[in-house]
C-alpha positions in Angstrom: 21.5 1.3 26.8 18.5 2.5 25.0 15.0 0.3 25.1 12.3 -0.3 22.3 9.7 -1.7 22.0 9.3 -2.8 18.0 6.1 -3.4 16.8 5.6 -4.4 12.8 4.9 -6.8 10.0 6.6 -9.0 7.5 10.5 -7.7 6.0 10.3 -4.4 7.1 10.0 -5.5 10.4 12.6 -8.3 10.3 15.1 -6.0 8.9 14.4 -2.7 12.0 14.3 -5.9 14.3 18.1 -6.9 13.0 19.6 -3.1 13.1 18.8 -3.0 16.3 19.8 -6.4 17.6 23.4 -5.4 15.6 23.9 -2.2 17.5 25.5 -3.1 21.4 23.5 0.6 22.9 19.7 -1.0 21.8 17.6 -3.4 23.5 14.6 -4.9 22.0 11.9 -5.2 25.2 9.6 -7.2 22.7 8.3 -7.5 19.6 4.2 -7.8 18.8 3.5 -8.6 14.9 0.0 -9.5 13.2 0.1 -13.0 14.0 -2.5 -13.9 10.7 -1.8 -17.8 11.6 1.7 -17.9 11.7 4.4 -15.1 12.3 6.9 -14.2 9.9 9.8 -16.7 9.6 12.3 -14.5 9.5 11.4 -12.4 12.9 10.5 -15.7 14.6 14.2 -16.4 13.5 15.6 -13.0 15.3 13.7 -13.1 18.5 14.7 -16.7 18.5 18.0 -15.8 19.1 17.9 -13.4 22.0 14.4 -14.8 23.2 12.9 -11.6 23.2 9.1 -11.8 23.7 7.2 -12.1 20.4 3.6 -11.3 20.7 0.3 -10.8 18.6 0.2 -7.1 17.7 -4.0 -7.2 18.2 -3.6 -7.9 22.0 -1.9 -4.1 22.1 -5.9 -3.2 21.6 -6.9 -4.8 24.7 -6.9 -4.5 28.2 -5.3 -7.7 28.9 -2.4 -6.9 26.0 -1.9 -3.5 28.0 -1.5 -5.0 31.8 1.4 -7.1 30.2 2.8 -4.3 28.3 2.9 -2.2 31.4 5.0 -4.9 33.2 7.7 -3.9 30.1 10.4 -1.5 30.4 11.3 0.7 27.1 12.1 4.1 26.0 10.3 4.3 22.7 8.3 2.5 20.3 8.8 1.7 16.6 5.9 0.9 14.4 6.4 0.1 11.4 4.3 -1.9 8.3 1.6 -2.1 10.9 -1.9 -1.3 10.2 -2.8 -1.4 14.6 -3.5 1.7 15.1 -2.1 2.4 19.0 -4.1 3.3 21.2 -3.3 6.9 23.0 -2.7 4.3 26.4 -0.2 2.6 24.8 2.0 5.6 23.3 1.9 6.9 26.8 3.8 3.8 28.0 6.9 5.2 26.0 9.4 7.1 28.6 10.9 9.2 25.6 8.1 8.6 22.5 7.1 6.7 19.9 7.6 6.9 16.2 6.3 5.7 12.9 7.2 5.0 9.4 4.7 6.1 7.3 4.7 4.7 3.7 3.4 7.9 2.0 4.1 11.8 1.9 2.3 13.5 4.5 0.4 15.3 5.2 -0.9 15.0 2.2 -1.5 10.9 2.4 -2.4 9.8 5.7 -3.7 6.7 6.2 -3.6 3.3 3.8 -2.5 2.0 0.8 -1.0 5.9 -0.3 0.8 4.8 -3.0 -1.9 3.2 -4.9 -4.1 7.0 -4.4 -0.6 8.2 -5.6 -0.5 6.6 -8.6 -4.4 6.9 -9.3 -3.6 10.8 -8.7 -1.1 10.7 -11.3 1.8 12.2 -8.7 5.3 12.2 -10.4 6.7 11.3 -6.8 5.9 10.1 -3.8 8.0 9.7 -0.1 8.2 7.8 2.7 7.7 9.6 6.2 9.4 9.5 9.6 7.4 10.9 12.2 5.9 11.3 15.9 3.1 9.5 16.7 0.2 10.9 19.0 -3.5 9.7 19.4 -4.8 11.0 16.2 -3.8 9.0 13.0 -0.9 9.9 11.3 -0.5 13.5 12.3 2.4 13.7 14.5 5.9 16.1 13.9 8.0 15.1 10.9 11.4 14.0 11.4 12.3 13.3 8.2 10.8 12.4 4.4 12.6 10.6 2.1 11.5 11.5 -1.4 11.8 9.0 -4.8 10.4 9.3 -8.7 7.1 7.4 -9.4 8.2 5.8 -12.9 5.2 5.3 -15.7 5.5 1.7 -15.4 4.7 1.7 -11.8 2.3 0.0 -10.1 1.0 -1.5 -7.1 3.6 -3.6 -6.0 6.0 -1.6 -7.4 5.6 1.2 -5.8 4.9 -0.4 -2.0 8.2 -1.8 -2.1 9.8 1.3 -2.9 7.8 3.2 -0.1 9.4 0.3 2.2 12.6 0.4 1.3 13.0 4.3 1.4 10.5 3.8 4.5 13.6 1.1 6.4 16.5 3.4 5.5 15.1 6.7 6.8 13.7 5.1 10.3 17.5 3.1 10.2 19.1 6.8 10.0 16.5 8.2 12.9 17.7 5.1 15.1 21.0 5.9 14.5 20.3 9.4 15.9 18.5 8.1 18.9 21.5 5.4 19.2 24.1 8.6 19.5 22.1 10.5 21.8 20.9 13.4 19.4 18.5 15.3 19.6 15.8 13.9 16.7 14.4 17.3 14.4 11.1 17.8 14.0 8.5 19.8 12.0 5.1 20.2 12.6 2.3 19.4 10.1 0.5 21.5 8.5 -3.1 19.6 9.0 -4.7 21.9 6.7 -3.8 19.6 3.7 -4.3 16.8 6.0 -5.9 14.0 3.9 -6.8 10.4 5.5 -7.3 7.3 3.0 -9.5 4.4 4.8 -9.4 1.2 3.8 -13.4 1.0 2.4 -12.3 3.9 0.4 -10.4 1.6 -2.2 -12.0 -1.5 -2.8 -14.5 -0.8 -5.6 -12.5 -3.0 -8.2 -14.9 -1.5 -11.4 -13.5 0.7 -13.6 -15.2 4.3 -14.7 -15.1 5.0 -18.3 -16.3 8.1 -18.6 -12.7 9.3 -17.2 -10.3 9.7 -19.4 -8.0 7.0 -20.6 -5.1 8.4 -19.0 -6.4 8.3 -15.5 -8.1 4.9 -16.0 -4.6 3.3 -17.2 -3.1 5.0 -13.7 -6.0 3.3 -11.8 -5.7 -0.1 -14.0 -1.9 0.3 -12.7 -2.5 0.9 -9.0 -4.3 -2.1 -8.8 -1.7 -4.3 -10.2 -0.1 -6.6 -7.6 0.9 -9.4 -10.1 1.9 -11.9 -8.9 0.8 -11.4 -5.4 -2.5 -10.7 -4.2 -3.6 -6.6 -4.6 -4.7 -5.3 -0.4 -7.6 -3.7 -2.1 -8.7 -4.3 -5.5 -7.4 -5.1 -8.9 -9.3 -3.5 -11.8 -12.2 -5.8 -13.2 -14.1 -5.8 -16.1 -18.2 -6.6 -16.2 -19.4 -9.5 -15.1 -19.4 -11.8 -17.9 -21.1 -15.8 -18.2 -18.3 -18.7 -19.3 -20.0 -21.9 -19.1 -22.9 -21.2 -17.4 -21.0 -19.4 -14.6 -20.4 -15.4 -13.8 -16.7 -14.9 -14.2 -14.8 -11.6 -13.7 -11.6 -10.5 -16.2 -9.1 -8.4 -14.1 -7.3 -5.8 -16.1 -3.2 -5.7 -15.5 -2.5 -3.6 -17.6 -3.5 -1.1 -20.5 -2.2 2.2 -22.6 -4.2 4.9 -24.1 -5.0 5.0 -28.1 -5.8 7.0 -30.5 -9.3 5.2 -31.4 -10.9 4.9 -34.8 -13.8 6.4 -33.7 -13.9 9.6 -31.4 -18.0 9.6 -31.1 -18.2 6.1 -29.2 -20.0 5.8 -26.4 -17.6 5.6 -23.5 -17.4 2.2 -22.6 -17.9 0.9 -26.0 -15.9 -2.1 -27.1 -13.8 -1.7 -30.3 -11.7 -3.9 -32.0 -8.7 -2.1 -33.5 -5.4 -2.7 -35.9 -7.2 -4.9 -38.5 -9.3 -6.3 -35.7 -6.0 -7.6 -33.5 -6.4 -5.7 -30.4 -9.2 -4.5 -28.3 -9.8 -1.0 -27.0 -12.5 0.9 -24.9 -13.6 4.0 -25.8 -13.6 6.4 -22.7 -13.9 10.2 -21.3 -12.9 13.3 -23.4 -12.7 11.1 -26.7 -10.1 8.9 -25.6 -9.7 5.5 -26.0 -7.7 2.7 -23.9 -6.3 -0.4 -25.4 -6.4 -3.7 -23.0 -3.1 -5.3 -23.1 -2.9 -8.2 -20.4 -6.1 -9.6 -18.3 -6.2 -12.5 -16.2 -9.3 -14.3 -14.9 -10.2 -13.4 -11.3 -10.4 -17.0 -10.6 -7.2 -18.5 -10.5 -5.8 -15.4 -12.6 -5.1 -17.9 -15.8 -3.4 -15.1 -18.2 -6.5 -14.1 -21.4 -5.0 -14.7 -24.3 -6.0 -12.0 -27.3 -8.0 -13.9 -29.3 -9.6 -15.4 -26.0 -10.4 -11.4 -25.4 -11.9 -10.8 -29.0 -14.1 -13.1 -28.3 -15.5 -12.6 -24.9 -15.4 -8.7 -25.7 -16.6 -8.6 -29.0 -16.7 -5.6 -31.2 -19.2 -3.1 -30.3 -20.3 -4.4 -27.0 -20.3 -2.0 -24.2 -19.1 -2.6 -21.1 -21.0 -0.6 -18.4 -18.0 -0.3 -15.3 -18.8 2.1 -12.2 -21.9 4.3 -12.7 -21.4 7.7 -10.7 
C-alpha cells in the first residue's frame, strides 16, 4: 500500500483524488484544497466517502498546519492546480518525494498563468509538465511533458483547460508508475532558460498599440475568459464617460486588417468598410479591427453601432504608454 498526501483545487483535483481512491495499492492520508468559502463539491463528495481528512491548503504555510501534518503518515505528495507554494518543511515530510503538475513547458514557463504568456508570445504549442518538486519554485527533475498544438482561435480559457487535461493524464500515467513499483525517470532542468511568470506581472489589462496588430490580437486573446472571469486581466479599452460615469470596454476579440490608411497614428480610431466596422491603427503600419467587446460592468455584449458611436472616427485611444 502506497500513501499520498493530495493537495489541489477545483476538477483537477477531484479527478487525481478519484484515480487514486479507484486503485486498491493507494491510500489518500488527506486532502488540503484552497478553501475560498466553500470547497469544491465534487472533492467534498470523494473524501466524503472514505472520510479522509479534507483541510484548507493555507494552513500547509503555518506552523500550526505543519504540527498536524507531521502527525500524518504518507509516502509522497501530489500537488496539483494549486497556487501554495510548499514550503521546503513540508516537502521534507514525504518518505519517497513529492511531485507537481505544472500547467506549462518548463523550463521555459515557470510560474503562473503560462499559457496566457504562451499565447501573448505567439508559441505554436505549449505542454503540460510532470516534475519533482524541491524548495525553489518550479525547478525540480522532469518526469515527463506532455506536448499539444496552440490553435489560432485559442484563448484563455481555452488553452487552461487543455494544459489541465494533458496536465491530469500525464500525472495519472506517473501514478500508475509509482502504483507498479517503477522506478519514475527523470531529467534535469536546464535552469539556464529558466523563466518565472509572477502573478503582478500580468494584470495590466491596457492594451499597447504601438505593437503590432498581430501580437495585440494574441494578447486581446490571452485575456479572453468568456464566460468566466479572466485570473489576471481581460484587455480594456480607455476609460470612457456613459452617463456621467467612467466605464471600461473589454476587448474579446479582434483580427488584424489591412487599414485604409497606413500613416495613422497608432492608436487612432478608424471606421472602415463604408463605415461598418471599427479598426485601430497600430505598430509597423498595421491595423486591428475590434470584433466583440463587452462592458466591464456586468460584461453586457457592445453591439456595433453601440461601438461607432462610443469610438468614433478619428479619435485616438491612448492604451499603455511604455
Amino acid at each position: 500500500m502506497i500513501t499520498f498526501l493530495l493537495v489541489g483545487d477545483d476538477f483537477p483535483a477531484a479527478q487525481t483524488l478519484q484515480f487514486l481512491l479507484d486503485n486498491a495499492e493507494a491510500r489518500v492520508a488527506a486532502v488540503f484544497s484552497s478553501f475560498q468559502g466553500g470547497f469544491g463539491a465534487r472533492l467534498c463528495a470523494l473524501v466524503n466517502t472514505r472520510n479522509i481528512p479534507l483541510m484548507d491548503s493555507a494552513a500547509l504555510k503555518t506552523k500550526n498546519g505543519l504540527e498536524e501534518l507531521g502527525r500524518e503518515d504518507f509516502d509522497w505528495i501530489i500537488n496539483i492546480n494549486s497556487t501554495v507554494v510548499l514550503p521546503a518543511s513540508v516537502l521534507a515530510l514525504a518518505r519517497i518525494g513529492a511531485i507537481n503538475m505544472h500547467p506549462g513547458r518548463l523550463p521555459e514557463y515557470a510560474g503562473l498563468h503560462t499559457h496566457q504568456w504562451a499565447l501573448r508570445q505567439g508559441e505554436k504549442s505549449f505542454a503540460a509538465t510532470i516534475h519533482f518538486m524541491e524548495a525553489q519554485l518550479d525547478t525540480g527533475d522532469i518526469i515527463l511533458q506532455r506536448e499539444f498544438e496552440i490553435s489560432p482561435k485559442d484563448t484563455g480559457l481555452t488553452l487552461y483547460h487543455k494544459c489541465m487535461r494533458e496536465g491530469i493524464r500525464g500525472l495519472a500515467e506517473v501514478l500508475r508508475l509509482i502504483l507498479a513499483g517503477e522506478q519514475l525517470p527523470r531529467k534535469a532542468q536546464d535552469l539556464s532558460r529558466y523563466r518565472l511568470f509572477r502573478h503582478g506581472d500580468a494584470l495590466d489589462e491596457r492594451i499597447d498599440w504601438t505593437q503590432s496588430a498581430v501580437e495585440i490580437e494574441r494578447f486581446i486573446r490571452a485575456g479572453n475568459y468568456m464566460p468566466l472571469k479572466s485570473p489576471t486581466y481581460t484587455a480594456c479599452l480607455d476609460v470612457i464617460e456613459v452617463n456621467g460615469e467612467d466605464q471600461k470596454l473589454q476587448v474579446l476579440s479582434a483580427a488584424p486588417v489591412e487599414m485604409p490608411s497606413s500613416d495613422a497614428h497608432s492608436g487612432t480610431v478608424l471606421h472602415i468598410e463604408q463605415g461598418t466596422a471599427v479598426a485601430v491603427a497600430c505598430g509597423y503600419g498595421s491595423g486591428l479591427q475590434i470584433n466583440q467587446l463587452c462592458w466591464q460592468s456586468d460584461n453586457l455584449l457592445i453591439t456595433t453601432d453601440e461601438l461607432l458611436t462610443l469610438l468614433p472616427h478619428g479619435s485616438r485611444q491612448k492604451g499603455r504608454v511604455v
